[in-house]
C-alpha positions as CSV (number, residue, x, y, z in Angstrom):
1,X,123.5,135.7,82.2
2,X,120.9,135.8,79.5
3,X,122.1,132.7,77.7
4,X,120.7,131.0,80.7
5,X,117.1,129.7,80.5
6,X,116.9,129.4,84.5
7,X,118.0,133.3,84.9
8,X,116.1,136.3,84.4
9,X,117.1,139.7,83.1
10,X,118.6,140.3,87.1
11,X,120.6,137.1,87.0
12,X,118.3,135.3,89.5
13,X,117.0,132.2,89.1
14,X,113.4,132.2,87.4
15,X,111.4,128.7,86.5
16,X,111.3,128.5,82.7
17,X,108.6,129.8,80.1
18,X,107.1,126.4,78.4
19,X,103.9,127.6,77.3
20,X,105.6,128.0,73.7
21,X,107.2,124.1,73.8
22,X,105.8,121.5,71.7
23,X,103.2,118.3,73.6
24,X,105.0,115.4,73.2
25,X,105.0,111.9,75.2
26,X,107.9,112.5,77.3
27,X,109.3,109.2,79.5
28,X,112.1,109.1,81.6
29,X,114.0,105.9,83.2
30,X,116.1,106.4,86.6
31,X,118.0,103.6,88.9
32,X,119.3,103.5,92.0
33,X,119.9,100.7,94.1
34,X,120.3,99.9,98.2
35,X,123.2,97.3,99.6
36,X,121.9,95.9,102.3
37,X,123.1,93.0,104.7
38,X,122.0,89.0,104.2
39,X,120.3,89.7,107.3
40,X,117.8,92.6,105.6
41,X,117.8,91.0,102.5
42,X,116.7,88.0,103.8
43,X,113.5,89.4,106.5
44,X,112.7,91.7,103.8
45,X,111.6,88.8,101.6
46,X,109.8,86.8,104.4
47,X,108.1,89.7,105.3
48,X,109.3,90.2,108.6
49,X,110.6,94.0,108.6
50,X,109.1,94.8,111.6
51,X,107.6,98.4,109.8
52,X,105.7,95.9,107.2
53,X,105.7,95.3,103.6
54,X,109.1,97.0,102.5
55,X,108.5,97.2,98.8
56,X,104.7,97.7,99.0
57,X,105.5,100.6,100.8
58,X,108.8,101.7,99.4
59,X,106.8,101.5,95.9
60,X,104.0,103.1,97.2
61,X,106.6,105.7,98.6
62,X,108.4,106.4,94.6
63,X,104.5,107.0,92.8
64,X,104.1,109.7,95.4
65,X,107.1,111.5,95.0
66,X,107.5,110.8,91.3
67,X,103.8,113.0,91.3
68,X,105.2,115.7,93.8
69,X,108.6,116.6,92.4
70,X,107.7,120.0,91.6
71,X,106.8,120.8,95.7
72,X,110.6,119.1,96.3
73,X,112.9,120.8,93.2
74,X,112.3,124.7,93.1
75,X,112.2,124.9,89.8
76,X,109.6,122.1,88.0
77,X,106.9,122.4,86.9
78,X,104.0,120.4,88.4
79,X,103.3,117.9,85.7
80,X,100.5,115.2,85.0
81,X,101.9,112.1,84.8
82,X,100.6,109.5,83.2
83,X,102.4,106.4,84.3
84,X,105.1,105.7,87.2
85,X,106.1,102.0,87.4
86,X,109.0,101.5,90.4
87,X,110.9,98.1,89.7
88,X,112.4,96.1,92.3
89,X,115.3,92.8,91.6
90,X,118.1,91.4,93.7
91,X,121.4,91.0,93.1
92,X,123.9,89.3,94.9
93,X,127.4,90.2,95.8
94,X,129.4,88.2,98.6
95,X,127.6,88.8,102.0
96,X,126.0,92.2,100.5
97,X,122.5,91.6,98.7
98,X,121.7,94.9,96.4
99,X,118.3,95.8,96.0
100,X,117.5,97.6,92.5
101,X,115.1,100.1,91.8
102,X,114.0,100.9,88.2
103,X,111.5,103.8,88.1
104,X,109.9,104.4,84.4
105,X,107.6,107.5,84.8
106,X,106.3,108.9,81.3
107,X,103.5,112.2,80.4
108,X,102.3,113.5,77.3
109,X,103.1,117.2,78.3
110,X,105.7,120.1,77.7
111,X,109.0,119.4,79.7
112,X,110.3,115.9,80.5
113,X,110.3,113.7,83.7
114,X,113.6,113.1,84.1
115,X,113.3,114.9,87.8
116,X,110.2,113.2,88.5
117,X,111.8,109.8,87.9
118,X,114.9,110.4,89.8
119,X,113.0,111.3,92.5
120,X,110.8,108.7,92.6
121,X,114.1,106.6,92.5
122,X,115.8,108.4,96.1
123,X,112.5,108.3,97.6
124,X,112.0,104.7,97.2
125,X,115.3,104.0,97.9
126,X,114.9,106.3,101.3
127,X,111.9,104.2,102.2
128,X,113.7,101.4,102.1
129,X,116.7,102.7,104.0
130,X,113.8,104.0,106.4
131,X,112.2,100.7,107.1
132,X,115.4,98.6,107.9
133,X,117.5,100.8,109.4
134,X,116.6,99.3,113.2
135,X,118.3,96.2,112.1
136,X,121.4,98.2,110.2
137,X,122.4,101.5,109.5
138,X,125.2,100.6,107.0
139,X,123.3,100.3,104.3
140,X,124.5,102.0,101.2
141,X,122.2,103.7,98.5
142,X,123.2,104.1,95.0
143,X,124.9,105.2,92.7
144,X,121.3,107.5,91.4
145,X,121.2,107.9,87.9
146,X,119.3,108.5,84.8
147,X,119.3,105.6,82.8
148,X,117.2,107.0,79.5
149,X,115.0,109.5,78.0
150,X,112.6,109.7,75.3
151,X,110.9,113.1,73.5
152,X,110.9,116.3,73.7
153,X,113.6,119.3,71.6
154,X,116.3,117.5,73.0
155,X,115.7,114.2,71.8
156,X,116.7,110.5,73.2
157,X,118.9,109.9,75.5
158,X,120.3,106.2,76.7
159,X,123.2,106.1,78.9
160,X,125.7,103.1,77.7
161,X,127.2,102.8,81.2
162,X,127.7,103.1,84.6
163,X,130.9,104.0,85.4
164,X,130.6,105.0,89.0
């Protein structure tokens, strides 16, 4: 099991060694979205969620758990972020209104924030779920994915499409 990184000499799981990887500006880009009904869609843009300000607080929601992945994901490494942006546009499908949620967090540090973003993406997605779920449980959330990556040993990464 040696050939793992994430595995000590015992074969159990061990967080990674980065003190010797080089300081780069790392960013990461993650998406998810929520289907939601007309009915949602439509008090979450009046304002009328009876919780309050859905994507103030979903938002609010993603910057928080963007900056405590490491407490969620056994094995990160608590990072100082620099930026975390959470994006919010509608689509519309039929009846079904889908709320998406960019999340661009970026460091200048040793290890990437590709976990940081995706979780900043479910968490904001899970606040949203959170806040309207008096009105309707059926709402759907994703598909969660990471939509590109910039720095670090392993290089870029852009995902050319969803096929989910």
């Amino acid at each position: 099991m040696s050939s793992f990184t994430h595995f000590n000499e015992q074969g159990r799981a061990k967080m990674v060694d980065i003190s010797d990887k080089k300081t780069t500006v790392r960013t990461a880009f993650a998406h998810t979205s929520v289907v939601v009904s007309k009915e949602i869609y439509t008090k979450i843009e009046e304002g009328s969620i009876g919780k309050g300000d859905v994507l103030g607080v979903a938002q609010v929601a993603g910057i928080m758990a963007a900056k405590k992945t490491a407490d969620w994901i056994p094995m990160c490494h608590p990072l100082a972020l620099t930026g975390v942006n959470v994006i919010f546009s509608w689509e519309e499908e039929g009846d079904k209104h889908i709320l998406n949620i960019d999340v661009q967090v970026k460091t200048k540090g040793s290890t990437g924030v590709e976990m940081e973003a995706l979780t900043a993406a479910s968490a904001t997605a899970l606040t949203v779920y959170d806040m309207c779920k008096a009105i309707d449980k059926g709402m759907v959330i994703g598909p969660t994915y990471l939509k590109e990556k910039t720095g670090g040993k392993s290089g870029d990464y852009r995902r050319e499409q969803v096929d989910m």
